[in-house]
N, C-alpha and C positions, 0 to 999 in steps of 0.2 A: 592298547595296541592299534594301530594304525590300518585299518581295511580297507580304504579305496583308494587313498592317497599312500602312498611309500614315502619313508622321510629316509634321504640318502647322506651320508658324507661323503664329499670328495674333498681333504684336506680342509683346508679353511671354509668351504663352500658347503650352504643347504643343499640338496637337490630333492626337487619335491614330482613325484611322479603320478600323474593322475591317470589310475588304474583299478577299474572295479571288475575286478575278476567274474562275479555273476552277469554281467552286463556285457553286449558287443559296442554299446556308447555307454560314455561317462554322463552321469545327467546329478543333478543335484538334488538329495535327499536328506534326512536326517543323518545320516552314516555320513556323510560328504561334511555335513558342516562342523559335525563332531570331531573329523579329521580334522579340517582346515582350521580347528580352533587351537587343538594341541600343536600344529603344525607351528604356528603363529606362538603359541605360548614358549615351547621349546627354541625358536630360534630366537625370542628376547632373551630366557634368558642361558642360553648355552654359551660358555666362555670359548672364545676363540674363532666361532663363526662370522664370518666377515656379511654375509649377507645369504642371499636365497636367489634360486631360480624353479620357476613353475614350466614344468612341459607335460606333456602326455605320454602313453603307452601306446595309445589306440592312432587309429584313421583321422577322428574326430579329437579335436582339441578337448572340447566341453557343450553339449550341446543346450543346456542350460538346465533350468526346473524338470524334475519328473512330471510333465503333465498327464499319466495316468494315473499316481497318486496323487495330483488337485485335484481329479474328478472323482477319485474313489474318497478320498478323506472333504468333500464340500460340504455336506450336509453337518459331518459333527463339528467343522469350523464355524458354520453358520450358526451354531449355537451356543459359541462360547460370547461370553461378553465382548463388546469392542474391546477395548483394553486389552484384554489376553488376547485375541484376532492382532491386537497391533503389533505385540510382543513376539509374537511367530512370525507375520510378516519380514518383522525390521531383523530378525534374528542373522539374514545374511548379509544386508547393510553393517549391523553392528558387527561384523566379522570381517567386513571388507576396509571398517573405518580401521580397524583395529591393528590390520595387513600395514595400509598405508602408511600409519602415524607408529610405525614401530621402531623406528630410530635404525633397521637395518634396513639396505638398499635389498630390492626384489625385483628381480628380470624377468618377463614372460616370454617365453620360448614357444610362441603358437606358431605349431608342428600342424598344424589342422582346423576346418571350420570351427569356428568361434562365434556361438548364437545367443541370445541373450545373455542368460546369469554367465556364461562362459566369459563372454566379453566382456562384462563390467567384471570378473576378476582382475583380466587383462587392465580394464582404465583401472583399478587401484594400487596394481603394480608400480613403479618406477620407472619402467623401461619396457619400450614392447617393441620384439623382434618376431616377424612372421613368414615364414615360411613361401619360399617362390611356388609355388603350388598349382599347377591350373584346375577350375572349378574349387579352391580355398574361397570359402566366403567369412566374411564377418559384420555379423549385425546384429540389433535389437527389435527383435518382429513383434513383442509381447503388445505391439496396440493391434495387430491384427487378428487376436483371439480374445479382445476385451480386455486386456489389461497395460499395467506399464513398467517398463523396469527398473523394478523397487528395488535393488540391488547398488543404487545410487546411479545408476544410468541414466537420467534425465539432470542430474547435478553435476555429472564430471563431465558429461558430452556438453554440455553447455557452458562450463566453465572453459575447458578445451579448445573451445570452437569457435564460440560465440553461439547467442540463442538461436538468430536467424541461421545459421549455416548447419545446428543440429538437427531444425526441425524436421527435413527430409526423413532422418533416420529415425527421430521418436513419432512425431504424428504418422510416416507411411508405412514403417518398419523397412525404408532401402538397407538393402545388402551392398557391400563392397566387395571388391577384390583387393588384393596383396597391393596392388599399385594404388589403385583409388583410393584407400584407406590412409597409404602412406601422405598421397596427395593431400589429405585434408588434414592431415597430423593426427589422424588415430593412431597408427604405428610410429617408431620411430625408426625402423630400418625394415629392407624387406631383404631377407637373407636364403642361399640357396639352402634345401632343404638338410642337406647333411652336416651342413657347418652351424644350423641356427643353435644347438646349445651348447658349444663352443663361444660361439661369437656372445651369447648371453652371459657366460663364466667371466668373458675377460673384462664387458664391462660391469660386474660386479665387483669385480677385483681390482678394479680401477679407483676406488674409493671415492663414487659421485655423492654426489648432494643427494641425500634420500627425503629432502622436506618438498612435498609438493607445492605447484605457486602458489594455488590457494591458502594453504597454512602460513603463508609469509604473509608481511604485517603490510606494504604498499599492493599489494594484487588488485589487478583491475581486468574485470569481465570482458574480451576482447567484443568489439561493437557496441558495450554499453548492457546495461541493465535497468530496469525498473520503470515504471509511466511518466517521471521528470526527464527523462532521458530522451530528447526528439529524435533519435537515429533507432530508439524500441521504440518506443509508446504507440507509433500510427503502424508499425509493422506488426504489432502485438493484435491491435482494435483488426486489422487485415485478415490475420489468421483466422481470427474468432470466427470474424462473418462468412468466411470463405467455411471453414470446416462446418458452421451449424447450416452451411448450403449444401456440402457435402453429405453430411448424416441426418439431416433434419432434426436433429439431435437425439437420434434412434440409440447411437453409440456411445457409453459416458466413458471409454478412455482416452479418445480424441481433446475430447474439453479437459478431461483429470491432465493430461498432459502437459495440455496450455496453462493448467491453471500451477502445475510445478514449475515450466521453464517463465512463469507472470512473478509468483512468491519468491519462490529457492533462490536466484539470484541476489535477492536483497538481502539474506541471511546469511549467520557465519554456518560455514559446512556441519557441521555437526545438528543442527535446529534446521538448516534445509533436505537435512537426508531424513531427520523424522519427519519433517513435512511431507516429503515424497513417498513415505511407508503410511503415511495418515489416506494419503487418496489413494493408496494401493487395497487398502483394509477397505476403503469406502467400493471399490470395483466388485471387492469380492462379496461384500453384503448384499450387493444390488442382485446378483446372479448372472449379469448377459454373460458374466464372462463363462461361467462354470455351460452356458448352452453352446456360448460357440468352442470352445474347448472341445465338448461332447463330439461334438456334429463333425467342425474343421479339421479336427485333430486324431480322435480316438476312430469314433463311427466311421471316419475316412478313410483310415490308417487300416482296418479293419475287411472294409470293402476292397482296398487294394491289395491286402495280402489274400483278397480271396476266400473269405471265410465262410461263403455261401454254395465253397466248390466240393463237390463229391470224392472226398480222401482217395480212394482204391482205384480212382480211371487214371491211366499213365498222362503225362504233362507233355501235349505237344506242340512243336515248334511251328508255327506257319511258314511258309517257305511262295506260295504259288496260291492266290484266290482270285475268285472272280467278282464281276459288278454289274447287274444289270440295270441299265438306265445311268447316262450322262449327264443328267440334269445337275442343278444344285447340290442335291445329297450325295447322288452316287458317284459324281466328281469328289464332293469331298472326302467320301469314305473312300476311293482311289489315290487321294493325295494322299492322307493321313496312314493308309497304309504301305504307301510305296517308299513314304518315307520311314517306317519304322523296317524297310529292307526288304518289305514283302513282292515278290512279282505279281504285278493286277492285270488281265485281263478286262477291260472296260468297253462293256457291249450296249448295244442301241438299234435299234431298227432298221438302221441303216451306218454304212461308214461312215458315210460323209457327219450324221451326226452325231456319232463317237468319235469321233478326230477334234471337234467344235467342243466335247466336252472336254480329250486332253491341251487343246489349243485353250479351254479358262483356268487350266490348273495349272498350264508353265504362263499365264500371263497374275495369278497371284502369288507362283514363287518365285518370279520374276519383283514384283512388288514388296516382295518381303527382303531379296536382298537390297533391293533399293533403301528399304530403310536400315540396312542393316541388320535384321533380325535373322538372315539366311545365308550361309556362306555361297558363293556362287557351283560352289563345286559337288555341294549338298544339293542344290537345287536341280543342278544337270544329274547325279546321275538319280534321283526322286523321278521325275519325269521318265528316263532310261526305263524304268522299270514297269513303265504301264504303257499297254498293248490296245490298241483302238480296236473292236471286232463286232461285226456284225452276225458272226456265225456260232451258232450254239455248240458247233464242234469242238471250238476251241479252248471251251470249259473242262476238256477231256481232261483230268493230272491235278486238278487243283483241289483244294483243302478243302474247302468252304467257298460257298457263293451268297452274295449279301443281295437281294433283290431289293430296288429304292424307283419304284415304277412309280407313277399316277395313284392317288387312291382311287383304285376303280376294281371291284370287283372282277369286272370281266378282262381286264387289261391283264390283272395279278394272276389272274387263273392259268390264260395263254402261256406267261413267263414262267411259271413254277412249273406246270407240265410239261413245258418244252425241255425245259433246263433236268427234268427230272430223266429224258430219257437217257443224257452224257454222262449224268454224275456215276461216280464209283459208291459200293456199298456206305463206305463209312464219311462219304461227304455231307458237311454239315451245309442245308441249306436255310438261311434265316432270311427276314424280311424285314425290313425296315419302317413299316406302317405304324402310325404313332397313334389309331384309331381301332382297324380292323380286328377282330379278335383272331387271334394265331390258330387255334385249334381248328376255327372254320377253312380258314388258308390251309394247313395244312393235310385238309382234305383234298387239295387237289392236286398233292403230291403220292407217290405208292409206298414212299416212308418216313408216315408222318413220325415215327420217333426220332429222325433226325431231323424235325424242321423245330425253329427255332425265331424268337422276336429278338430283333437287336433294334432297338429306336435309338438315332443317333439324335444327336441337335445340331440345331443351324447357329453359327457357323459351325462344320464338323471339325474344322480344324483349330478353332480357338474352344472349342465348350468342350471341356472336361470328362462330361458324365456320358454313359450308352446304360440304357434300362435296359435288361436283358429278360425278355417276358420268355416263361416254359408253360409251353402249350398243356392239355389234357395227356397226349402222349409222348411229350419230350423225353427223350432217355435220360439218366447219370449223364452218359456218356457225351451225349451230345450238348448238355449243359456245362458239363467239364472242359468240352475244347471248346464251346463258345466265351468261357472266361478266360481261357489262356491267350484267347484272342486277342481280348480288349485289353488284357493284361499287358500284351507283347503291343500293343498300339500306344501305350504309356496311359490311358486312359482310366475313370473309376468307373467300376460296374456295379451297379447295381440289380439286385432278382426280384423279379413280381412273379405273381400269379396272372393267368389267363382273365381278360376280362374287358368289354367294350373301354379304350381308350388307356385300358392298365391303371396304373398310376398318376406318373404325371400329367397327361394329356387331360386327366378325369380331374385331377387338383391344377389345374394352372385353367384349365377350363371353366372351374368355376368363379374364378377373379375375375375372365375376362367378359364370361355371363352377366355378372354380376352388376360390370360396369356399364355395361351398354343394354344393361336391362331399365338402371336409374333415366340412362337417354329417355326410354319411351316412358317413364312416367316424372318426364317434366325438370329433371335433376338439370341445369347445369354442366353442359360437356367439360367445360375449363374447371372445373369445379370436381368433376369426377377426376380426370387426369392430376391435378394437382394434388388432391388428395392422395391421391394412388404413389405419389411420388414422399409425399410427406410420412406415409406409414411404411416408405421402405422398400418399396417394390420399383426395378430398374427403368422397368416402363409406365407409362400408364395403359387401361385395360384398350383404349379406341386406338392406340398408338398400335397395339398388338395385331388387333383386329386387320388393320389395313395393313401391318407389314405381311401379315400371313395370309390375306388376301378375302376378301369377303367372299367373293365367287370357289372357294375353296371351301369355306365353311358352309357356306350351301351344295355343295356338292357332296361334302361327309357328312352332313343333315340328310341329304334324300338318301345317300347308301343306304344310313341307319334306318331312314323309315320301310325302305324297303324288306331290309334286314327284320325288322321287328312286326310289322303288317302292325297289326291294330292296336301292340302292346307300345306303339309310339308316342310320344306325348310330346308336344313341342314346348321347346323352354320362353322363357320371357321373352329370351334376346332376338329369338329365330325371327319371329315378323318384323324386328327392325334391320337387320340382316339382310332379310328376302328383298325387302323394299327399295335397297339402298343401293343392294347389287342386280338382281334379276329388273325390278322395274324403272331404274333412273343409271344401271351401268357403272356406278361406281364399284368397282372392286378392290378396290387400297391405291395403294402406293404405285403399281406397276402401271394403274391406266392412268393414273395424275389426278387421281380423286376417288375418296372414302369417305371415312368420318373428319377426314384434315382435308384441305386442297395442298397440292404439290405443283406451285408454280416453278416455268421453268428456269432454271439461276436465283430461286427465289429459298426463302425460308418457308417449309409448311406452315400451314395454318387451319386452325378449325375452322369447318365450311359453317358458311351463314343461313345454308338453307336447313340448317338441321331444327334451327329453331322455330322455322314458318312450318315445316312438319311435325316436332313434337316443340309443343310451347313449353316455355321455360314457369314454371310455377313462381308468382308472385314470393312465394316465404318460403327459400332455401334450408333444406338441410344445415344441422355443423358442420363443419370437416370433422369431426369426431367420429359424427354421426355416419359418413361415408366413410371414411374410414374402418370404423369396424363393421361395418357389413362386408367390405371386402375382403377382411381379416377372416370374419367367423365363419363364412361359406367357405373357404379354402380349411380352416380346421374342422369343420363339421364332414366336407366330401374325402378328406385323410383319416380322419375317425371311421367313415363308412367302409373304407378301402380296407382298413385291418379288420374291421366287422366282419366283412364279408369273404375275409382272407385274401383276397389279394396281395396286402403286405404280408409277410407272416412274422417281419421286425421291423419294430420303430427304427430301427439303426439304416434299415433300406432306402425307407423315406424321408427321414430327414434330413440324408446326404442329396436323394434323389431330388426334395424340395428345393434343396439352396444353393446348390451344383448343378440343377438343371435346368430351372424354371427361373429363378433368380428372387427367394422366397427370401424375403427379410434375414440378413445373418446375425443381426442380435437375437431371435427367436431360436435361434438353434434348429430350426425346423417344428412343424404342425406339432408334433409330439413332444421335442423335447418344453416349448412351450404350454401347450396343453400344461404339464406339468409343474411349470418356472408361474403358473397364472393360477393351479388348480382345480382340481375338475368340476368342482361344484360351484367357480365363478363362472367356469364357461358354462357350462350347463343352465347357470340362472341370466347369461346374456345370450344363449341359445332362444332360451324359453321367450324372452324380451324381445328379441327382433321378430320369432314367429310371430306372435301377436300381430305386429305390426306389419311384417312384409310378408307374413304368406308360410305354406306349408315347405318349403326349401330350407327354412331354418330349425324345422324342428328337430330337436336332438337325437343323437342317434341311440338307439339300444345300449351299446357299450358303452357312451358317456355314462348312461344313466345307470348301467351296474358298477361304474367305476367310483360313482358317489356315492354308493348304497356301500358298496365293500370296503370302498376307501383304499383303492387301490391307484396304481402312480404307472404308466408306460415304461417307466427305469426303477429299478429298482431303488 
């Protein structure tokens, strides 16, 4: 009997109803495919049935594979022979070949988003009518979590389309809408929503051609196919060099891709869909897929629904917050939240320069409807909602106040005390320092159980992630509405613990150590940067340096020394820092020189004098070799960070890693790699760099009990 699919009659007509009662989305499983196989059996061979139509129960059409069962069932996949791996694979290919080539016409009636495995149902159908729907989407995102859609979705969107005109949607994962989709001939009509399985009945019952082109005996690949073919062959050699510029070749579903829409086309469909199931088996053996899965999908998924939030505190609504300081941050944490509906208050030392802060928030949402990305009516009343003020009074009513001052102890202290004397009992006041430790701050408020770390990033309004560090005394409670915050801002939050720099600051920090520690002993600046880009990381370490400003990092170097008296110890990087900004004035990018020059109309460039300061050593490093020092000092200070409990989940930091910092997304994050590598390789490439570069690399305590015990960060 049939449990997630419903098999219906209406007179002559299949109607197949995709409905799993345990589930609020349809996602495909073994239950699913067991359905769709009987489904498909019964309408070959039931007398009288003219054909079929496939619609939904739900919101959602089909949103494709269960990806919580790929990551709960990877390990005992990874242990079955290839062979039997391929056999599970192709198990919904061979069920979708089996739809098509069934001698009955089959109409798709998508009533709702249509995501991977959903969509390639939809291309095996006959006929696909979708639903006028605003926010309906339909696409194949599976390269954006390391894999591709094995389901025959890189053989029919390309036979469909032509190869050039798929690629968008297998190598980026673009999503369409109802129109776009139509435009490109993915659908074949876009119907209002009440009519579409109506409109799908009648052309079954019309009695079409049910043999797709490709099974007919003249079919020709519209643009051409194969490396004789000069309208592919130099578009094919394009792509290649373009995407291993894109990934460095960090990603193997990009290239598996390429190497389906290179092969599959030369083949009759049946030998190009096991082809396509051969480099689907090959993604899943390697692992990236099974880390960015972990990290992109589940850990993220996880994060947003809050899992880190204290059950029994009530869920509340922001309505009215404040912001102090105009600058950069505190503008964006004023956009960001006046657009999620919230009324801001956005104060500053003075009017005139809280006015200059909302005068740079309606000149970038101004720029975003320029490009389109903002409606103009969104954008006027975004702005409407934030209040320019100079006066601490005005703080009187509001929820929560987000302090994004100077890193300056004595600056911070002023703001939190003043602001402390307006606020109401259960005002949440947090701070924005991506350095300072919270607990010390919130000594200078008279309740520190409701002070609280929100670290945004720059830009706040395109970076996804806010760390939400809880002090020594942070309540439940005030943990709880500091999540409902970021929650209600659309944003992912992640929880640390108390601790100089928290998490990311302390893990992104030591990449950027790391790189311009190599400066002062002779490495190659282009050499450093380049590498940094080859192993995967968005910037390189000197690029960072000067975007964030050198004269900034020496000024949260002296807090900290201050902070610490004699237990200070200055890192490699600090005396190439000091030098570059305190004695020669370079301070990044803002004075028009760093570790780059910023000429003006010009493209940066790495300055010349870095090398009459620190000589370049005759016999360069590998890129290998840079490479993984940059690597294992950022898994070594994330290792430290759960040590020392700051983390107290890999699931925090690994979101935190590659949603914040922009840590390689094939690793899945510090931990999920740690794990995807071993702990006893890293541990013995731990041991291997100490040697060589010093006491920074030596392994941390919990590496070393986790090779003793033989224990994994995930289960």
């Amino acid at each position: 009997m049939n449990q997630v699919i419903r098999y219906e009659r209406e007179g002559d007509l299949a109607i197949w109803v995709l409905d799993n009662p345990h589930k609020t989305t349809n996602t495909i499983d073994q239950t699913f495919l067991d359905d769709l196989e009987a489904c498909i059996t019964r309408l070959q061979s039931e007398g009288g049935t003219r054909g079929a139509v496939i619609t939904s129960a739900k919101a959602l059409f089909l949103a494709g594979a269960d990806l919580n069962d790929l990551e709960r069932n990877d390990e005992a996949m990874r242990k079955l022979p290839p062979a039997e791996m391929f056999e599970k694979v192709f198990s919904l290919s061979r069920l979708l070949r089996k739809l098509e080539t069934c001698g009955r016409p089959v109409a798709c009636a998508i009533n709702g988003t249509a995501m991977g495995g959903g969509l390639e149902i939809a291309l095996a159908c006959h006929q696909r009518f979708v639903a006028d729907i605003p926010g309906l989407r339909l696409g194949l995102p599976e390269v954006q979590i390391g894999l591709l859609p094995a389901g025959g979705g890189t053989q029919r969107l390309a036979r469909m389309l032509g190869i050039q005109a798929a690629m968008p949607y297998l190598l980026e994962g673009k999503s369409l809408d109802p129109q776009a989709a139509l435009k490109v001939r993915i659908v074949d009509a876009v119907v209002p929503q009440g009519e579409i399985v109506e409109r799908a009945k009648r052309w079954v019952r019309s009695s079409p051609d049910c043999i797709k082109p490709w099974d007919k005996k003249d079919f020709r690949i519209p643009g051409g196919a194969g490396p004789m073919d000069p309208r592919v062959a130099g578009m094919l050699v394009v792509s290649n060099a373009l995407t291993h510029e894109r990934t460095a070749d960090n990603l193997p579903a990009p290239k598996a891709v390429l190497s389906c829409l290179y092969e599959g086309p030369l083949l009759p469909m049946d030998l190009a869909l096991r082809l396509e199931c051969k480099y689907m088996t090959r993604l899943l053996i390697d692992g990236t897929a099974r880390n960015m899965v972990r990290t992109l999908f589940i850990n993220k998924t996880k994060c947003d629904k809050l899992y880190r939030r204290p059950a029994e505190v009530p869920v509340t609504s922001f309505t009215e917050i404040g912001v102090i300081g105009s600058g950069l941050m505190g503008a964006g944490i004023a956009q960001v939240a006046a657009r999620a509906g919230i009324e801001v208050v956005l104060m500053d030392v003075d009017l005139a320069t809280a006015e200059r802060g909302k005068a740079g928030i309606a000149k970038r949402l101004n720029d975003s409807v320029a490009k389109g990305r903002l409606a103009a009516d969104k954008a006027e009343s975004t702005l409407a909602r934030i209040t320019p003020s100079n006066d601490y009074a005005t703080l009187r009513g509001v929820q929560l106040v987000v302090e994004a001052v100077f890193e300056d102890r004595g600056i911070k202290s002023r703001v939190i005390a003043a602001a402390d004397e307006v606020l109401g009992p259960k005002v949440v006041m947090a701070s924005n320092t991506s350095t300072l430790p919270i607990t010390s701050l919130a000594g200078y408020s008279k309740r520190a159980k409701n002070f609280i770390g929100l670290h945004f990033f720059s830009p706040v309004d395109r970076m996804p992630l806010v760390e939400i560090i809880r002090g020594k005394k942070t309540s439940d409670a005030t943990l709880a509405r500091a999540l409902d915050f970021v929650q209600q801002l659309g944003k992912t939050p992640i929880v640390v613990k108390d601790s100089r720099g928290f998490f990311t600051s302390r893990f992104f920090g030591s990449y950027v150590n790391e790189g311009i520690a190599m400066v002062g002993e002779g490495v190659t600046p282009a050499l450093i940067e380049n590498a940094a880009r080859i192993l995967g990381m968005p910037v390189g370490p000197l690029t960072v340096q000067d975007e964030v400003g050198l004269d900034l990092a020496v000024r949260v170097t002296q807090q900290t020394k201050a902070d610490l008296d004699d237990a200070w110890q200055p890192g490699a990087a600090y005396p190439i820092v000091e030098k570059l900004s305190v004695e020669l004035g370079r301070h990044g990018r803002k004075s028009g020189g760093g570790f780059y020059d910023y000429p003006q109309g010009g493209k940066k460039r790495l300055w010349s004098g870095l090398a009459d300061i620190w000589l370049s050593s005759e016999l360069q490093p590998a890129v290998s070799d840079v490479c993984r020092r940059m690597l294992y000092i950022q898994l070594i200070e994330a290792i430290k960070c759960m040590q020392e409990g700051v983390l107290e989940y890999a699931a925090d930091g690994d979101v935190g890693a590659v949603l914040g910092v922009g840590f390689p997304t094939y690793t899945g994050g510090p931990f999920s790699y740690v794990d995807h590598l071993g702990a006893a390789r890293v541990l013995s490439e731990c041991n291997a760099l100490a040697k060589r570069h010093g006491e920074r690399f030596k392994a941390p305590r919990l590496l070393r009990e986790m090779v003793r015990e033989g224990k994994r960060f995930y289960a």
